[in-house]
C-alpha positions in Angstrom: 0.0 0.0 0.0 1.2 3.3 -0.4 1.0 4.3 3.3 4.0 1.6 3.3 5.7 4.3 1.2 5.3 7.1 4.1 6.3 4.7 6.9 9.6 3.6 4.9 10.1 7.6 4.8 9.8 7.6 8.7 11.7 4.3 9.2 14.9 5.6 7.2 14.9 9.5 8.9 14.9 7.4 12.2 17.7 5.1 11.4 19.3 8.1 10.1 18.9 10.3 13.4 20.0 6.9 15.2 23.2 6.6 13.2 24.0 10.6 13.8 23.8 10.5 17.4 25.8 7.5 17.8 28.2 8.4 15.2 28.7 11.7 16.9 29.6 9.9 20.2 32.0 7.6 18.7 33.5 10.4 16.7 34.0 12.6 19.4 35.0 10.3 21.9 38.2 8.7 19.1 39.0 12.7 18.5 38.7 13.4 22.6 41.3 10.5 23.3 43.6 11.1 20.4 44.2 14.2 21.3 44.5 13.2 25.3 47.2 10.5 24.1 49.1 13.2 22.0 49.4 15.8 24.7 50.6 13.5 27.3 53.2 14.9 29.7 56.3 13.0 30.8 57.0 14.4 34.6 59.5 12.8 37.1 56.6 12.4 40.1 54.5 10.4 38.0 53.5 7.0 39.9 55.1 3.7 38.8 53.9 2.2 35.4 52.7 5.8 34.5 53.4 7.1 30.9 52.4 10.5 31.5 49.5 12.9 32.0 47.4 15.9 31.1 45.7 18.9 33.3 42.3 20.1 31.9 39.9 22.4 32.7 36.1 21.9 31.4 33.3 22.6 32.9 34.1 24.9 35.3 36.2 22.3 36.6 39.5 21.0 36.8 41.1 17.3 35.0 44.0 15.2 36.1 44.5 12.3 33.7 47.6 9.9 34.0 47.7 7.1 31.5 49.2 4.1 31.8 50.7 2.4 29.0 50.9 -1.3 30.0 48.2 -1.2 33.4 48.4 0.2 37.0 49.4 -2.1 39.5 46.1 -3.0 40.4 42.6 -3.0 39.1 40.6 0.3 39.8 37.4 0.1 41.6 35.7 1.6 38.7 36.8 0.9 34.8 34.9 2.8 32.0 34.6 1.3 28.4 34.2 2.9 25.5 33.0 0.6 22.6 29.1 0.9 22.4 29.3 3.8 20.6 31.1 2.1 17.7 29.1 -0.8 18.2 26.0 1.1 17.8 27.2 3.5 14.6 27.9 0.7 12.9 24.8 -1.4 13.3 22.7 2.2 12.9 24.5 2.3 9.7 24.0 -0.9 8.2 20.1 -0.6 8.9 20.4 2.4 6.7 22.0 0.7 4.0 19.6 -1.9 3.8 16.5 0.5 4.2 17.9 2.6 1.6 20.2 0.8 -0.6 18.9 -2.6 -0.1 15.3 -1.7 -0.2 15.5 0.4 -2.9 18.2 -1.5 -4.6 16.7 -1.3 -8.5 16.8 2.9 -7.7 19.2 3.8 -5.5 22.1 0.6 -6.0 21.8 -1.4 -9.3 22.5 1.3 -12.5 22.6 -1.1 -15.6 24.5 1.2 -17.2 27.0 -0.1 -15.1 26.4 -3.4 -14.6 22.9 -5.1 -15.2 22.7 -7.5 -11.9 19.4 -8.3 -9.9 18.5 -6.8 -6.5 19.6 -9.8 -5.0 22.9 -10.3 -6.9 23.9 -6.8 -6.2 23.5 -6.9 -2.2 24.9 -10.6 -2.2 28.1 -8.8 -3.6 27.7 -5.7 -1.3 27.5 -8.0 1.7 30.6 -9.9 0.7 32.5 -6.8 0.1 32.3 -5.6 3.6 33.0 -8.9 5.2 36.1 -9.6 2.9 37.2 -6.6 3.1 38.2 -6.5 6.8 39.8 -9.9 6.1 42.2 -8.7 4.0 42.5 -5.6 6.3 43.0 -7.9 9.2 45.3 -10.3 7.2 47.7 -7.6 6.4 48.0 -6.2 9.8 49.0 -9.2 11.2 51.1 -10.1 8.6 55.5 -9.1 8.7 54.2 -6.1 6.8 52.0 -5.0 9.9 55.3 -4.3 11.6 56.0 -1.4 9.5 53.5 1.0 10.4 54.0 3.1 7.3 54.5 0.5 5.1 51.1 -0.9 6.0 49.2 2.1 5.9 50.6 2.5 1.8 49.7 -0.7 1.3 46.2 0.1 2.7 45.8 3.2 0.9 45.9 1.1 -2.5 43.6 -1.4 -1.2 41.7 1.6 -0.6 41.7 3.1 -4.0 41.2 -0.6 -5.9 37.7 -0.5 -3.7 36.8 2.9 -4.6 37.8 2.1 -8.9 35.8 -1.2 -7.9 32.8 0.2 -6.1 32.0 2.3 -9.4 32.7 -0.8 -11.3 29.6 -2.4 -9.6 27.3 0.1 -8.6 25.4 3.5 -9.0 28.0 6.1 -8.4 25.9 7.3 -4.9 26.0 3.7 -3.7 30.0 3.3 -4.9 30.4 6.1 -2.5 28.3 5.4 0.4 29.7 1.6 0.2 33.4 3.1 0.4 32.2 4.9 3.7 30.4 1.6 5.0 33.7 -0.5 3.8 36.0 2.0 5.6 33.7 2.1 8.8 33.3 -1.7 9.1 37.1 -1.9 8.9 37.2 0.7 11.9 34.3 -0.7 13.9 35.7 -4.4 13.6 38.9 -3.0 15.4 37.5 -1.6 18.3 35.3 -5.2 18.2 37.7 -7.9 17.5 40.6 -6.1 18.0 41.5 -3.2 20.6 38.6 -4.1 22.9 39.6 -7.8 23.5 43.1 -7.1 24.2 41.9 -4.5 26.8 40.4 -7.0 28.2 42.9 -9.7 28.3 45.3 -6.8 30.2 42.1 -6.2 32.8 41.9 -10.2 33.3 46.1 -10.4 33.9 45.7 -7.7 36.3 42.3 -9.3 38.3 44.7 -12.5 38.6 47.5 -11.1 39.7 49.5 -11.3 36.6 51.7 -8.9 34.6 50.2 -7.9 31.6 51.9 -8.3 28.5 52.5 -4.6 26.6 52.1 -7.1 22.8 48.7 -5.9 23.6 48.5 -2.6 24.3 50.9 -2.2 21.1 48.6 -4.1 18.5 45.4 -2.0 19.7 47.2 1.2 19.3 48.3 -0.1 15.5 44.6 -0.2 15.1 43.7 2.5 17.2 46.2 4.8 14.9 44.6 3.5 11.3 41.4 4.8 12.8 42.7 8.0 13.6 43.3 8.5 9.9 39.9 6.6 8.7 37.4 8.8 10.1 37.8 12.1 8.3 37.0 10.3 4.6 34.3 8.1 6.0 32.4 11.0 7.2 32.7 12.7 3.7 31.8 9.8 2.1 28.9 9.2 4.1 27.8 13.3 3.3 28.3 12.8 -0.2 25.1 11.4 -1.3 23.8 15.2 -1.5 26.5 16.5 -3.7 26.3 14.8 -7.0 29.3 16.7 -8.4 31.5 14.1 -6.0 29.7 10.7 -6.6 28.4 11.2 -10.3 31.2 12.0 -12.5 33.1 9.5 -14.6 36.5 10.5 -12.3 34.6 9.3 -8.9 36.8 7.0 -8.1 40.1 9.3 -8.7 38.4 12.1 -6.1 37.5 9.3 -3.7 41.3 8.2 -3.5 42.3 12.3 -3.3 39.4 12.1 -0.3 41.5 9.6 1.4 44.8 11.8 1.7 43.2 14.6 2.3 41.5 12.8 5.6 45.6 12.1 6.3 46.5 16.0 6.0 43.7 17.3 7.8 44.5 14.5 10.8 48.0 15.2 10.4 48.1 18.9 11.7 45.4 17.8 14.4 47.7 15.0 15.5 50.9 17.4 15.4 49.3 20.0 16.8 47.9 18.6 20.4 51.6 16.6 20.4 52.7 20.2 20.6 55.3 19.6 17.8 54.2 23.2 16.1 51.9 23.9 13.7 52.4 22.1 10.4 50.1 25.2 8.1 51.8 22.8 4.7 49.0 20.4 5.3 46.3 23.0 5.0 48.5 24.4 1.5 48.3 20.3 0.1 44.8 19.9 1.5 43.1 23.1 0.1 45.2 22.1 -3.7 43.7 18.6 -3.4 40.6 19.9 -2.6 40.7 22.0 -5.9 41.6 19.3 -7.4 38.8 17.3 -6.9 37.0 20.2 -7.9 38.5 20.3 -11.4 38.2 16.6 -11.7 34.2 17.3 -10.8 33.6 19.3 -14.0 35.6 17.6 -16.2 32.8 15.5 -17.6 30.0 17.4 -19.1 27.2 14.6 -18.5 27.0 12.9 -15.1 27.6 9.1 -15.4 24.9 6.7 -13.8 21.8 8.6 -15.7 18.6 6.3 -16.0 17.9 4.8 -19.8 15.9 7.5 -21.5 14.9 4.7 -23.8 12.3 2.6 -21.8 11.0 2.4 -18.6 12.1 -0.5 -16.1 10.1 -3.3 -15.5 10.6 -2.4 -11.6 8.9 1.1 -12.5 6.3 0.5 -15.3 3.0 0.8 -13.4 3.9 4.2 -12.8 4.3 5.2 -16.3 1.2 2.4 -17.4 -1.2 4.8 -14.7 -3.8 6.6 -16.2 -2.5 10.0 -14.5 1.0 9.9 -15.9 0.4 12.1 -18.7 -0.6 15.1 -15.9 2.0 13.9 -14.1 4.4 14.4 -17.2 3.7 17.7 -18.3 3.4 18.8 -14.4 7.2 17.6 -13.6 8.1 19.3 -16.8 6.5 22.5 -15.7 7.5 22.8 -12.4 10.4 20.2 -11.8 12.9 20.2 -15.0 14.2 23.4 -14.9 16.3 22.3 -11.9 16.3 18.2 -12.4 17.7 18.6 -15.7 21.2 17.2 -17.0 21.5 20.4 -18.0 19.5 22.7 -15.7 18.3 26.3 -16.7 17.2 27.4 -13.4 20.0 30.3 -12.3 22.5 28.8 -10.1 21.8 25.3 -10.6 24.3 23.6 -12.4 23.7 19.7 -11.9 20.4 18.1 -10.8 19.9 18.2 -7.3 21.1 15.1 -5.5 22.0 13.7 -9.1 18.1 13.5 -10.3 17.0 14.4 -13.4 13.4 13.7 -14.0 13.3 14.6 -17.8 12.0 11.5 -19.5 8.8 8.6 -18.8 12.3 6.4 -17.3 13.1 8.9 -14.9 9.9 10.5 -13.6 8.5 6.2 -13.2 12.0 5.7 -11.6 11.4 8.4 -8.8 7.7 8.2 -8.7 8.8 7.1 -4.9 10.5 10.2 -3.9 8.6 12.5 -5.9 5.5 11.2 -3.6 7.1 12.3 -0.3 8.9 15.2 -1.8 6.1 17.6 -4.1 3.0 15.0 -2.8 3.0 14.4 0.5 5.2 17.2 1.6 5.9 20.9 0.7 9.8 20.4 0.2 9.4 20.2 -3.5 10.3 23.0 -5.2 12.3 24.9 -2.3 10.1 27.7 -1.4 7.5 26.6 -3.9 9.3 28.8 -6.4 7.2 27.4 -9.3 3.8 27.7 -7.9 3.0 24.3 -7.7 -0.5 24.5 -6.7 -2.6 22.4 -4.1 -4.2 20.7 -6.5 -1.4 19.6 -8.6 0.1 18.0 -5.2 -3.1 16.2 -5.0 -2.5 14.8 -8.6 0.8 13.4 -7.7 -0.5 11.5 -4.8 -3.3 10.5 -7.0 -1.2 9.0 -9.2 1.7 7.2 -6.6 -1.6 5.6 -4.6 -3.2 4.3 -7.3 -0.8 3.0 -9.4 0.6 1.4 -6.1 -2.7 0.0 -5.7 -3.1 -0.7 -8.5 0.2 -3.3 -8.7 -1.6 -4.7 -5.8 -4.7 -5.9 -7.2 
């Protein structure tokens, strides 16, 4: 029915509120203790076992941190953990990904353009990708190369980049993007699961029994801890970049995604140098603003963005819309009051892409977004922005006239 339509609306802006909240803690929690660990003091009084330690004042209060590199020399009465918050951002965003991507795979992940797979194929290989991705990931880290901190991250960084090329290779250049983000998180989220929180807790079991911990731990978590560090810059671009076409839809996608990635080590790099107090390295800023511009220029080489629906027919997935008796209304209103902007070439002043990537010119593309033209000009007033073509009450009422009973339609 199509009140299924309105409640899938709901069910995604939830999942997405869910995975902003959580993916704020975890965010702000990794930047809080990075910078803690990085503006550590050395001082001669500090207790036995002690690697250094920090004054702070928040609050209207005062801090005293020490840190401890291995463990202190017995277990506090009190131990907090920080891990649910990764936990939780990276289940949040999974259920987005299958609301949105998964459950609107034939819109939003399949472009046949691309490659012509079935729903089912396409999130079989999606699935896979995340899960064999941190296996490599994990592989390398613990093979002789993970010794080399460096080294590793290089060797990362191409893994990274064969994804991204690979990504567009498979899917619409939104969902190439979005999967890069969910491929980098679920490395990063994996690490504080299988990796940095285990060890933890094999140090807090050595210390409950008496024994010495051993510092292998505390060494391999950091490794992970570090890559991190460096990860989470890009994946929050990535996971923004399904508004801004001009990123995801160009035939160079995968090139500005790789550029994304060292411009996430720049960025971190001055952070991390700067709360070491090791000065302020202003060249990263120079390299990240020219990569930036870069990407830019790489953004407009193309004139036509790549992933555009088939102007020839509609989709099987799609034809009731275009089969319903209200569709030549529909049409000429989308014309009228939509194309100017959701154009491949719009004429509306300031616009120079279709917003979000959608151009609604043809029977293909107005069937293929019958969905989200529903929600955005029917059911809701965000369609045009400030009504600036005078789409009238009735002509709102036609579009959900048309979505319901074409939906209804299919059911019967």
């Amino acid at each position: 029915m199509y009140e299924y339509a309105i409640a899938w609306e709901w069910l995604a802006f939830a999942a997405r509120w869910f995975h902003v909240v959580t993916a704020i803690a975890w965010i702000g929690s990794s930047f809080y203790f990075i910078a803690l660990d990085l503006g550590l003091v050395k001082r001669p009084h500090l207790p036995p076992g002690a690697y250094g330690e920090e004054w702070q004042v928040h609050g209207g209060g005062f801090y005293h941190i020490q840190k401890y590199l291995v463990a202190p020399a017995q277990m506090p009465e009190h131990l907090t953990w920080f891990k649910y918050e990764s936990y939780f951002t990276w289940i949040s965003g999974f259920l987005m990904l299958c609301i949105v991507y998964y459950g609107g795979a034939d819109l939003f992940l399949i472009d046949r353009h691309v490659l012509d797979i079935s729903p089912p194929v396409a999130i079989l290989i999606s699935l896979a990708s995340l899960a064999i991705g941190w296996v490599v990931y994990d592989l390398l880290c613990k093979s002789p190369l993970g010794r080399n901190t460096w080294g590793l991250m290089a060797v990362l960084y191409a893994v990274l980049v064969f994804m991204a090329w690979g990504y567009t290779q498979l899917f619409t250049g939104r969902a190439a993007f979005l999967h890069l983000g969910a491929f980098t998180a679920t490395i990063m989220s994996a690490n504080v699961f299988m990796i940095i929180i285990p060890n933890q807790k094999i140090v807090v079991a050595d210390l409950i029994a008496g024994r010495t911990p051993d510092p292998k731990y505390g060494q391999v978590a950091k490794q992970r801890s570090l890559h991190n560090n460096y990860l989470t810059l890009p994946v929050i671009f990535f996971m923004l970049s399904n508004h801004y076409p001009l990123a995801f839809g160009t035939a160079f996608n995968w090139v500005i995604a790789a550029l994304v990635f060292l411009m996430g080590v720049t960025i971190r790099h001055w952070f991390n140098t700067t709360h070491a107090r090791k000065g302020r390295p202003t060249w990263t800023w120079i390299v990240t603003v020219i990569l930036f511009m870069l990407i830019m220029w790489l953004s407009t080489v193309p004139k036509q963005l790549t992933g555009e629906t088939d102007t020839a027919a509609v989709t099987p997935a799609f034809q009731q819309f275009a089969d319903n008796p209200h569709f030549p209304a529909v049409k000429q209103l989308v014309s009228t009051r939509c194309s100017m902007c959701h154009a491949a070439e719009p004429v509306y002043e300031g616009v120079v892409r279709p917003p979000k990537g959608v151009a609604l010119e043809n029977d293909a593309e107005i069937a293929a977004h019958a969905r989200e033209i529903y929600i955005q000009a029917g059911r809701s007033h965000a369609m045009p922005p400030g009504n600036v073509t005078d789409i009238t009450p009735d002509e709102r009422r036609l579009l959900i006239a048309w979505f319901e009973s074409a939906v209804e339609g299919k059911k019967q």
